[in-house]
N, C-alpha and C positions, 0 to 999 in steps of 0.2 A: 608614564610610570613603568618601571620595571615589571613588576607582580601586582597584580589584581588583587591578589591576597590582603598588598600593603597598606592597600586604603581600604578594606573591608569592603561594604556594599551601597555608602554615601553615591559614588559616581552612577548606578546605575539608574538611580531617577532622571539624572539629567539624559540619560539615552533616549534619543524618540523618535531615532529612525533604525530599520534594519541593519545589525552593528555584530561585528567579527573582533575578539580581542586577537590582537598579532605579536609577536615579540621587537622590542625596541629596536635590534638589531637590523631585523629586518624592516623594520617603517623606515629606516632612515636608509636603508639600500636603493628601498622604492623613491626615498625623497630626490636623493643623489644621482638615481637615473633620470626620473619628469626633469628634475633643473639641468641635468646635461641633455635634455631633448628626447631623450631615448625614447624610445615603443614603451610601454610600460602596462604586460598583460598578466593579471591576476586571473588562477584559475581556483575557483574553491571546491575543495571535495568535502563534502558534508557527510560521506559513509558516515561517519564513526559518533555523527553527532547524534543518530536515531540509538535508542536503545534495542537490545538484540539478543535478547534473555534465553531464548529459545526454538526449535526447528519449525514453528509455526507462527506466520506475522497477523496480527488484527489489523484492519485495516477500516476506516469508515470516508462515505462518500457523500457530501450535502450538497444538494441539489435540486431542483428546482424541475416541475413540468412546464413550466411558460416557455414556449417558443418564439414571444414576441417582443424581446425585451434586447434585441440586437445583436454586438458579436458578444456578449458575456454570454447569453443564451445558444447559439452558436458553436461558442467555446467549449461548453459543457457535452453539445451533443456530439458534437467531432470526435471527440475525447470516448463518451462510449463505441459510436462504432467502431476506432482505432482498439482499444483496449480490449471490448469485450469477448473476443475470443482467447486473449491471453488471461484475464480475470476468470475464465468457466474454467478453464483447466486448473489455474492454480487451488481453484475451490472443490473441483473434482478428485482430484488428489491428493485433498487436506492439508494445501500447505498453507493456504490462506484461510480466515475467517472475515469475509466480508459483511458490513450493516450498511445500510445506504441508510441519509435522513434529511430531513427537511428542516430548513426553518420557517416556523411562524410567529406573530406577532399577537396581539390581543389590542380589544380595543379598550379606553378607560370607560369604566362607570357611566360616566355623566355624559357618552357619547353614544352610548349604544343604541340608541333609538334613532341616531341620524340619519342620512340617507350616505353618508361615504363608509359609516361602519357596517350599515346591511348589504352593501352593495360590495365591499371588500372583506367580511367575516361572516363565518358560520358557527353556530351555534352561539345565539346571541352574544355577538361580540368577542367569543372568545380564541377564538385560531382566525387570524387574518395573513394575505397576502397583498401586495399593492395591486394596483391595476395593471394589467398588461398593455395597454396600450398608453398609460398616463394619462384619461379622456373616461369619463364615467358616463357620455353622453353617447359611447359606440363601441361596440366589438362586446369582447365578453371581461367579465370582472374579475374581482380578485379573490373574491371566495369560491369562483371555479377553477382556481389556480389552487385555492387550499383543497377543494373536491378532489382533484385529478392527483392533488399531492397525495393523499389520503389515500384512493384507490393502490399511488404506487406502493404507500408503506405495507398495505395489506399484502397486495400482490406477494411480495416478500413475505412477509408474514406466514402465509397459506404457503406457497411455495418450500418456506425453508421447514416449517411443520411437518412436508410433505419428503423431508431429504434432501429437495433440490434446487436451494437458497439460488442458484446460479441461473434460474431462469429469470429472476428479474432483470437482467441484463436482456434479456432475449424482448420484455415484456415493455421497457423503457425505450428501447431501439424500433420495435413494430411500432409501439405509439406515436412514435414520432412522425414515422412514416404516414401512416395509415391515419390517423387523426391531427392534424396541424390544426390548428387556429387558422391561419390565410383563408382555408380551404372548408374552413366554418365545421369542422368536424372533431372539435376537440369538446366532447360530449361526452356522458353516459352510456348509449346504447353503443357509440364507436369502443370506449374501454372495455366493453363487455366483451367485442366480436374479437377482440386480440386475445382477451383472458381466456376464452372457449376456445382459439386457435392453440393455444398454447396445456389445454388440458385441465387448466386451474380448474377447481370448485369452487362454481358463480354464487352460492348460497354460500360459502363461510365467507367470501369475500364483501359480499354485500350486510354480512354479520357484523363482518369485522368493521367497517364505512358507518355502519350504524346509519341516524335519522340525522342530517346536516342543520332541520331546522328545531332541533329540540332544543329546551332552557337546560339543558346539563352538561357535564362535562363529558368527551370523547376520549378512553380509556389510551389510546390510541394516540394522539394528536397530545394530549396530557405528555406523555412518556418522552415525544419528540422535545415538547419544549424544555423539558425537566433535562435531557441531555445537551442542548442547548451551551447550559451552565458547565464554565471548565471544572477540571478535577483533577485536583494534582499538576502536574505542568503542564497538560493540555492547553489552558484558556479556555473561554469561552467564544464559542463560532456566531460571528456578527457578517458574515460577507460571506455569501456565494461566488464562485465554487470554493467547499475548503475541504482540503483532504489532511485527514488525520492517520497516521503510521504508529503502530505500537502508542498511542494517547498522548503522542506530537505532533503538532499540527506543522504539516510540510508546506513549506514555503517556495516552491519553485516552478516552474514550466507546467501546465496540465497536458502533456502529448504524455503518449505511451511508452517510449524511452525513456522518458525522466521519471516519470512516476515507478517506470516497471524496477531501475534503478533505486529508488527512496524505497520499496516495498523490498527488494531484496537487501539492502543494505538491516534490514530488520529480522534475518535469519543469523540463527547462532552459527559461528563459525563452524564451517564443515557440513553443512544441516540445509545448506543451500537449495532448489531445485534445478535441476543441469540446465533451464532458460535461464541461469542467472550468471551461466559461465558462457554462454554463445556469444560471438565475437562483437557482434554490435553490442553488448553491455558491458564487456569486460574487454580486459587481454588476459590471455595464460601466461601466468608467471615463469611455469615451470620447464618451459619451450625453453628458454636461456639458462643453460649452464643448470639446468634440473632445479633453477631457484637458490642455489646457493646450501643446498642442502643432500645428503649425503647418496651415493648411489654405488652401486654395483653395477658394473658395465655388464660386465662379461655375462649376468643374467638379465638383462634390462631390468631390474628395478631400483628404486629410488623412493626418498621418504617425501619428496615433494609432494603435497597437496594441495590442491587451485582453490582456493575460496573466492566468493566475493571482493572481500576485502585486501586479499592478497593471500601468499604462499602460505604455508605453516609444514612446516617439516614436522614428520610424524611417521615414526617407521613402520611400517605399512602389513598386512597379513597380505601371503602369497601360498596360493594354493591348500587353504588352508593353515599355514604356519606363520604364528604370531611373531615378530621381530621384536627384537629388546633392546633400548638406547636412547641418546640424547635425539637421536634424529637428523643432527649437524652434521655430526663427523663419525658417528658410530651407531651400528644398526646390526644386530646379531638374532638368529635364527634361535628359536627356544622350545622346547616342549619337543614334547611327540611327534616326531613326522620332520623334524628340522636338521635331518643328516639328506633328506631328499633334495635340498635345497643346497645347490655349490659345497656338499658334502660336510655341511656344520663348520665347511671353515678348516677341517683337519685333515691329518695325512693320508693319503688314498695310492695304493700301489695293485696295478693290476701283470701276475707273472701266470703262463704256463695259462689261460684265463680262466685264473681265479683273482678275485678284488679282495685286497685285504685293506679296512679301514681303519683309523683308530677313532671314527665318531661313533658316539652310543648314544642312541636315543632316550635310554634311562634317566 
């Protein structure tokens, strides 16, 4: 098909795998190289596909306390200790809004008296996790896997209550450490001596955690699953790890470049934070030929501006004084103060020395 538009939205049931619409012209470039043999490398930049409303990106992390469930578990932890110094800052300087969440499960009705739902759910039957070892006959269960999750959501909770949402990073990377499962110490009193290290208050947090063998619902674990459910073009989150940008769920690499990449691609043009212009994420457009957009040599400046996503010619305030124009090809000194600036552009003769202008600041 030429346009997506042509057939409406009939083709998109049949889609059911990860899918890119491309234009005909170019499918058949790619067809015409693979049959004459060629290399044939597709590279996709997905900036433009995250929405980018504004100079602060949301950001959500689902995730899991089990250590023992191999490289998926693994995966996730790498991923904090890479990240979490670049995630405290961007949250210290308000450019991010980070939530971390869990998924849970519940168990049915007619099972909860079991022995695989009390051994994998807390508060009868109702927030469950699988076992971590896949074996109910050794190690620890799955509703200390929902325990430990709970712990983390509070952590946060308390924490960002407290102004400083960004210590759960701090509070999910010591646990890891300092309480592993291997090492038989992913407990209770082990998540308390991290929470104490780090400053939290042990009494709202253990508020928060509530009684895990009570017949009611946890206000708390409720809220996780209830987010669960997508919203809008979200989806719904079914698979650990899933990291959601602006309330799209990003589909690529969990390392720290790729995500730091999908997380910046969600600031409004110009509104960036300068890690989002350093060279391992980007290149500067405006190193070449000023970007294509307009400049005064003779003063160094120029209406180039580096974003993320690329250049934007924008004619720029210098020393105070606002510029007026397209930005491409024209960019002129305006207001107050803008005869200071290459003399507003007009005629200047200095005799006997006295400087006589013909720019008026008026």
């Amino acid at each position: 098909m030429d346009n997506p538009e042509d057939t409406g939205t009939k083709h998109l049931e049949n889609i059911t795998i990860p899918s890119v619409l491309i234009t005909k012209k170019l499918g058949e470039d790619l067809k015409k190289s693979a049959e004459n043999g060629d290399m044939v490398s597709v590279l996709l930049d997905w900036r433009e596909s995250l929405p980018h409303p504004d100079e602060r990106v949301e950001y959500e992390f689902w995730t899991n306390s089990n250590d023992e469930c191999g490289p998926k578990c693994d995966m996730q932890m790498d991923f904090v200790k890479s990240f979490r110094g670049t995630a405290q800052v961007l949250e210290q300087k308000g450019y991010t809004q980070f939530t971390p969440h869990y998924i849970t499960w519940y168990c049915p009705e007619a099972f909860t008296v079991s022995k695989q739902c009390k051994s994998q759910c807390i508060n009868h039957g109702r927030y469950c996790a699988p076992d971590p070892e896949q074996d109910f006959s050794k190690g620890y269960d799955g509703k200390d896997v929902v325990v430990q999750n709970l712990h983390q959501v509070c952590v946060f909770k308390v924490a960002n209550d407290t102004g400083k949402p960004w210590l759960w990073w701090d509070y999910v990377h010591d646990f890891a450490i300092r309480c592993p499962m291997k090492e038989k110490k992913y407990t209770h009193e082990c998540a308390s001596h991290v929470i104490k290290s780090l400053g939290l208050d042990m009494d709202k947090i253990n508020k928060c955690v509530g009684d895990p063998e009570a017949d009611e619902e946890n206000p708390i674990l409720k809220a996780e699953q209830d987010a669960q459910i997508g919203h809008g073009k979200r989806g719904d989150v079914t698979i650990l790890p899933t990291l959601v940008v602006n309330n799209r769920q990003y589909r690529g690499k969990l390392d720290k470049g790729a995500v730091l990449k999908a997380i910046c691609s969600g600031f409004e043009e110009t509104t960036e934070p300068a890690i989002c212009l350093s060279e391992d994420v980007q290149t500067n457009e405006c190193l070449e030929n000023h970007g294509g957009c307009w400049v005064d040599k003779a003063n160094n400046v120029t209406a180039c501006k580096d974003t993320f996503r690329g250049r934007v010619c924008e004619c720029p305030i210098v020393k105070g004084v606002k510029f007026v124009g397209d930005g491409y090809t024209n960019c002129e000194a305006s207001g107050v103060g803008r005869c200071e600036i290459n003399n507003g552009g007009c005629w200047k003769e200095t005799k006997n020395g006295k400087t006589i202008s013909a720019c008026s600041a008026a």
